[in-house]
C-alpha positions as CSV (number, residue, x, y, z in Angstrom):
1,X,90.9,53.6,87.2
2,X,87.6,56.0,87.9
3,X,89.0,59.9,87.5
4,X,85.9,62.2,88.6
5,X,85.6,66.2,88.3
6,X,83.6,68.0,90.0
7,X,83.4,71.9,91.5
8,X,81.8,71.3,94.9
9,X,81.5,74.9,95.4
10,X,82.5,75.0,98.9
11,X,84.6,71.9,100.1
12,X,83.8,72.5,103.9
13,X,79.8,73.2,103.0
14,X,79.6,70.1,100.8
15,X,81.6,67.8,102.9
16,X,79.1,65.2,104.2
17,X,78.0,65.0,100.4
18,X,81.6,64.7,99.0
19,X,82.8,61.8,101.4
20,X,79.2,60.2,100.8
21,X,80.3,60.3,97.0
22,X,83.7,58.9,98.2
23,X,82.1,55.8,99.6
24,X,78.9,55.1,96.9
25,X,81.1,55.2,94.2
26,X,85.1,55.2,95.2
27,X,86.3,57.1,92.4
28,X,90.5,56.5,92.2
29,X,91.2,59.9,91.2
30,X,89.0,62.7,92.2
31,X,89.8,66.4,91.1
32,X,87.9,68.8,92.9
33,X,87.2,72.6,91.9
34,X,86.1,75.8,93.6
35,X,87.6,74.8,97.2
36,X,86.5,78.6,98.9
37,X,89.3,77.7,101.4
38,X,92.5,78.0,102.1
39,X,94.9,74.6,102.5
40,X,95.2,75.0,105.9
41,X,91.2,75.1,106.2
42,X,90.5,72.1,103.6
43,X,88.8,69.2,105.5
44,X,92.0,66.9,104.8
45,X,91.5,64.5,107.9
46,X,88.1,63.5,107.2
47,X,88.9,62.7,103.5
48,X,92.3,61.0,104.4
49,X,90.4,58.8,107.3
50,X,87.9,57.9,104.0
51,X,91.0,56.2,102.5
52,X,92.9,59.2,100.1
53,X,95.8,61.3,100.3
54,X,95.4,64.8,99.5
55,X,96.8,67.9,97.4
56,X,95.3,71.1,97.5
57,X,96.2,74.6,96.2
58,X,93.8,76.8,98.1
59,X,92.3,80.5,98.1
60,X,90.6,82.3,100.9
61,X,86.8,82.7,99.5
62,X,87.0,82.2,96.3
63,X,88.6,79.4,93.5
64,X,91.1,76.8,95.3
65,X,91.3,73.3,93.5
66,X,92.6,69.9,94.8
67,X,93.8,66.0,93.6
68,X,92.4,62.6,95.4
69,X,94.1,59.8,95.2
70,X,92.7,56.5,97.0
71,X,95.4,54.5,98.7
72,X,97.6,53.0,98.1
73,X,98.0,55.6,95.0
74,X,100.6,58.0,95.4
75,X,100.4,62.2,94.2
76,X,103.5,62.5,92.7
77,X,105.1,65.7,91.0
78,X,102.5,68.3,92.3
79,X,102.3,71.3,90.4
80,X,100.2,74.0,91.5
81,X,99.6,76.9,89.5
82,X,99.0,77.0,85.8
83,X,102.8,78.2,84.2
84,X,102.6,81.5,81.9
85,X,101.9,84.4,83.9
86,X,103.9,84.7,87.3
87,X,101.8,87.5,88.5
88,X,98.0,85.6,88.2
89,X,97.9,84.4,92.0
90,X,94.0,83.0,91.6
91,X,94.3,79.6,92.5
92,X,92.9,77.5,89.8
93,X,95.1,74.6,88.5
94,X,96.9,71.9,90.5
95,X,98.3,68.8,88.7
96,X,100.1,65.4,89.6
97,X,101.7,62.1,88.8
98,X,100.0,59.2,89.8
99,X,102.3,56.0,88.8
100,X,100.5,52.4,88.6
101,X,101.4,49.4,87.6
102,X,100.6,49.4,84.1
103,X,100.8,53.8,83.0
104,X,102.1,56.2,84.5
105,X,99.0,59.1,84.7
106,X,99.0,62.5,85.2
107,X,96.1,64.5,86.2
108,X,95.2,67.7,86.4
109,X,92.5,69.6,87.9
110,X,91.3,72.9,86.5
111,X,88.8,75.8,87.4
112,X,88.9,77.6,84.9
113,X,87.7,81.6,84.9
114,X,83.8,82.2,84.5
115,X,84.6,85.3,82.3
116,X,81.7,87.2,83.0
117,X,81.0,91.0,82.2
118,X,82.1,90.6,79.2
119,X,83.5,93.6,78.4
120,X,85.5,93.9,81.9
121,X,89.0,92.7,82.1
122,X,87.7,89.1,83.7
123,X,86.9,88.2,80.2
124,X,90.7,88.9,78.9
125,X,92.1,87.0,81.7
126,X,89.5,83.6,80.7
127,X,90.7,84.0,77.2
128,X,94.3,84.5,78.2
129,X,93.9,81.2,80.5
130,X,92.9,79.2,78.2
131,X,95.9,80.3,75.9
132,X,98.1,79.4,78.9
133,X,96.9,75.4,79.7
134,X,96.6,74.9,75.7
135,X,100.5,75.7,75.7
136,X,100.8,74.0,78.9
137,X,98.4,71.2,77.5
138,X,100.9,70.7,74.4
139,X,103.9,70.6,76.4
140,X,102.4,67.8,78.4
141,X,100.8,65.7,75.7
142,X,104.8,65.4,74.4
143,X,105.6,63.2,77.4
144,X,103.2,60.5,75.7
145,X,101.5,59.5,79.0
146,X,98.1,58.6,80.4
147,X,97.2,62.1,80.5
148,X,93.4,64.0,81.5
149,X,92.8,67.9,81.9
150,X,89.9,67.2,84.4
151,X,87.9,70.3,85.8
152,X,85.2,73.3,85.1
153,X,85.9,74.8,82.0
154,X,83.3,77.2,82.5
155,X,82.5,76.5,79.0
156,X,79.5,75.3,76.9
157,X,81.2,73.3,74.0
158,X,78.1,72.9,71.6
159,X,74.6,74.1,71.4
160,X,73.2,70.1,72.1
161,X,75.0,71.2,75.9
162,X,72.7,73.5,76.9
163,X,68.8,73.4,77.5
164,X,68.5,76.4,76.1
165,X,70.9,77.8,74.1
166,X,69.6,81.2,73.4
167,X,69.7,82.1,76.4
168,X,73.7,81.9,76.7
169,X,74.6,83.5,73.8
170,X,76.4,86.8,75.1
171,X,77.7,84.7,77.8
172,X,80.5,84.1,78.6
173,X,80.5,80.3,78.4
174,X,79.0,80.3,74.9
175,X,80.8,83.1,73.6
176,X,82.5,82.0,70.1
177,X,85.8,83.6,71.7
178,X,85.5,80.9,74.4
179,X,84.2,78.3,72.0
180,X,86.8,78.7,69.3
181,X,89.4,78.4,72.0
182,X,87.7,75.3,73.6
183,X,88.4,73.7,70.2
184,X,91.9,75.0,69.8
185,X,92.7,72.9,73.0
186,X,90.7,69.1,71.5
187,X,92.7,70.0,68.1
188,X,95.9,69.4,69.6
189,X,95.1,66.3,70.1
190,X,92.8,65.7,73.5
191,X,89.1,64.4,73.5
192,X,86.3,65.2,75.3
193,X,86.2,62.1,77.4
194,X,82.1,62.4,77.9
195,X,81.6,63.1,74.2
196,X,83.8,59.8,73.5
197,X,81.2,57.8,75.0
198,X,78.0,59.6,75.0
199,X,77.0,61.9,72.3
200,X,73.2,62.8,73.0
201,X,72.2,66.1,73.5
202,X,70.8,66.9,77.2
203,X,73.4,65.5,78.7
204,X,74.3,68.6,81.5
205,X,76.4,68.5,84.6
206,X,75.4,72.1,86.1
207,X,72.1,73.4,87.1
208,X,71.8,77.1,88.5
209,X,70.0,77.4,91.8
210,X,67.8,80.6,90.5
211,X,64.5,79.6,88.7
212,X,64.0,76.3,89.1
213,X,66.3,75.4,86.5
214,X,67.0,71.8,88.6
215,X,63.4,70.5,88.6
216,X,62.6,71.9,84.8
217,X,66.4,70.3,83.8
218,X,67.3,73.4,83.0
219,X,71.0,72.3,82.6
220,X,74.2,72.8,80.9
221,X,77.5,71.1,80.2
222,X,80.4,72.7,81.5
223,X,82.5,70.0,83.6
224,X,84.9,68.5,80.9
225,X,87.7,65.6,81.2
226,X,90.2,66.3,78.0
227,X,92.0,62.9,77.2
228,X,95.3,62.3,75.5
229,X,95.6,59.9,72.7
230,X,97.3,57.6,75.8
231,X,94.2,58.0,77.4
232,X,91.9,58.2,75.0
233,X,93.1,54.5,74.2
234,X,92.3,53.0,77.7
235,X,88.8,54.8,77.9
236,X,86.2,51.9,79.0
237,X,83.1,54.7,79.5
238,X,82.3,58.2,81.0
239,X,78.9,58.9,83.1
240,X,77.4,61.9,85.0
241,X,76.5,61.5,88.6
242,X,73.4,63.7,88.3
243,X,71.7,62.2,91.4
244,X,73.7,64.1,93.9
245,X,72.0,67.1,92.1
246,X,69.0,66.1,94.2
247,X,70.7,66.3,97.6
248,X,69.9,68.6,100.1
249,X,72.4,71.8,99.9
250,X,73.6,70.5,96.7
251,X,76.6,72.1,94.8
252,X,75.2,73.6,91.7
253,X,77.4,71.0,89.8
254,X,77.9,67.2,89.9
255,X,80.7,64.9,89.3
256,X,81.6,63.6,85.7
257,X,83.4,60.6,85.3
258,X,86.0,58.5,83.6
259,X,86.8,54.9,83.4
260,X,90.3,54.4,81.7
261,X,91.7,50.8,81.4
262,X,94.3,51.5,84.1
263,X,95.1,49.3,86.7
264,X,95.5,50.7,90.1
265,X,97.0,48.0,92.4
């Protein structure tokens, strides 16, 4: 089973791009971050005529995330929303069952908040996020399944995932707020799936647009899939699709990916 995050930012702009993903390299599971649609706008013909069903939890303009699943996988038990505050209506967390043959996996796909100012109140609802899907996060893990927290973190784990580290320091993303709660969420037991399998620095799957940071590799790594001890046991390898960087009209980030010993029919 191939499970692939990746913030397209802006389904209905990045369409002929995603579905040319979809066919190159037919990932099983795809989990898809910053939508900038509502469901009732999401492109959910052309992608279900390219062989998925679909589950979105949409936002007019901003955030929205969906779940892929190539047939004949089912999206089981949707969950949309991240549990812990009943009043945050920003639509970044969807999650589902997907039962095979030999696991039953459940996947989730998260976007979660960018935090910056940091001194503004965005940067107390990212910290008070992540404090939400660890709890969530544990809960899950006690079920014992196949499970993987796929999605745009919006956080730089280590200094080796940047290009040039000094220059995120009082971001956001590098903060050791946002760091320290990064690692709060592997020490309950999840792995960084990438890191499992590839641990050399320069390894990035975001590029800004502004000043030239694509052609100089001018990257970071923010796109993480978390793996539970069930997963992290059927992991076979994890790559970065960088090439569709290049594209024209690129999103800013590319997929990730994860191969888990999983079979799917």
């Amino acid at each position: 089973m191939r499970i692939t995050t990746w913030n397209v930012n802006s389904v209905r702009q990045r369409l002929p791009h995603l579905l040319g993903f979809l066919a190159e390299a037919q990932p099983d599971v795809v989990c898809l971050q910053e939508l900038k649609c509502v469901d009732d706008a999401f492109p959910r013909t052309e992608i279900e005529e390219a062989g998925y069903v679909v589950a979105t939890h949409g936002q007019k303009t901003f955030n929205g995330v969906a779940l892929l699943a190539r047939r004949p996988l089912p999206l089981q038990e949707i969950r949309r929303g991240l549990p812990g505050d009943d009043s945050d209506e920003q639509a970044r967390y969807i999650e589902a069952v997907i039962p095979t043959p030999t696991a039953t996996v459940r996947v989730a796909s998260i976007y979660l908040p960018n935090g910056n100012p940091v001194a503004t109140p965005k940067y107390d609802y990212k910290l008070a996020f992540m404090r939400r899907l660890q709890a969530h996060a544990v809960a899950l893990r006690e079920k014992e399944e196949v499970l993987v927290l796929a999605g745009d973190y919006n956080v730089i784990p280590e200094p080796e995932d940047a290009a040039d580290p000094a220059a995120w320091t009082s971001d956001a993303l590098f903060l050791p707020q946002t760091r320290a709660a990064f690692r709060a969420l592997l020490n309950e037991g999840f792995t960084d799936g990438l890191r499992a399998c590839d641990g050399r620095a320069g390894v990035y799957s975001f590029w800004d647009y502004q000043a030239g940071c694509w052609p100089r590799n001018q990257g970071i790594r923010i796109d993480h899939l978390l793996l539970s001890p069930q997963a992290l046991d059927r992991l076979v390898s994890a790559s970065v699709q960088k090439h569709l960087r290049g594209l024209e009209k690129p999103s800013d980030h590319v997929p990730v990916t994860v191969e888990l010993d999983v079979a799917v029919d």
